[in-house]
C-alpha positions in Angstrom: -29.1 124.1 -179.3 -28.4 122.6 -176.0 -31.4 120.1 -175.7 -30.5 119.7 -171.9 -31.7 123.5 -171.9 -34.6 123.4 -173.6 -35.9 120.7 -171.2 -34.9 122.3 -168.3 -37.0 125.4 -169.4 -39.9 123.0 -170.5 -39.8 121.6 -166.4 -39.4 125.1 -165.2 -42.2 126.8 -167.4 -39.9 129.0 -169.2 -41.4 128.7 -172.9 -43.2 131.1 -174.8 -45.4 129.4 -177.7 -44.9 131.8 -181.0 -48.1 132.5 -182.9 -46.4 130.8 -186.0 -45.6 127.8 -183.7 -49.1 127.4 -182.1 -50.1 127.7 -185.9 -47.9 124.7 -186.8 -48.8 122.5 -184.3 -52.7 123.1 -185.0 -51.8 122.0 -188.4 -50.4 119.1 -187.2 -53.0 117.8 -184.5 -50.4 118.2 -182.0 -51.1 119.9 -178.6 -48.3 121.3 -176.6 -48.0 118.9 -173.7 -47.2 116.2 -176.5 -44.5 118.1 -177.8 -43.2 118.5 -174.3 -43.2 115.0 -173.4 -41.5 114.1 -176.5 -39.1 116.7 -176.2 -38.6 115.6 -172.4 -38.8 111.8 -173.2 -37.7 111.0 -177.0 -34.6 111.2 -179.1 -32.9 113.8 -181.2 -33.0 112.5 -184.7 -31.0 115.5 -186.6 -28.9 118.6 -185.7 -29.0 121.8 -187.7 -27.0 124.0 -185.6 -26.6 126.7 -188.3 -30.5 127.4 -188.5 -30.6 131.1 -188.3 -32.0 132.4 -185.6 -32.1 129.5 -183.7 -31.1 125.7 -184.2 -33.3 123.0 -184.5 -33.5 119.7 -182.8 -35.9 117.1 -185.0 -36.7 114.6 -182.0 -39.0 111.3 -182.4 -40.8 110.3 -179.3 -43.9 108.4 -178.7 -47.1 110.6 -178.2 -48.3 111.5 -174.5 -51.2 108.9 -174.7 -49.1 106.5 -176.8 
């Protein structure tokens, strides 16, 4: 996954939140504008470009409010 796209969607509104990822985040007291800014503003820790269907991008980045 090209993280350069998925921030460019982020700043162009072009994500769809996934019941099973709304789920996740609930779990993890995350809301979605957190996850954006990190996304937008933190660094990818790990690659797994073979994840079936899509790749993932692990990124660790401080939390909107700190």
């Amino acid at each position: 996954m090209d993280i350069e796209k998925l921030i460019n969607a982020i700043r162009h509104s072009r994500v769809k939140i996934t019941d099973h990822a709304d789920e996740e985040a609930t779990n993890d007291s995350l809301i979605f504008d957190e996850i954006c800014f990190s996304v937008q503003h933190g660094k990818v820790i790990e690659d797994y470009p073979n994840d079936k269907p899509l790749s993932k991008l692990p990124d660790y980045g401080e939390e909107l409010c700190g």
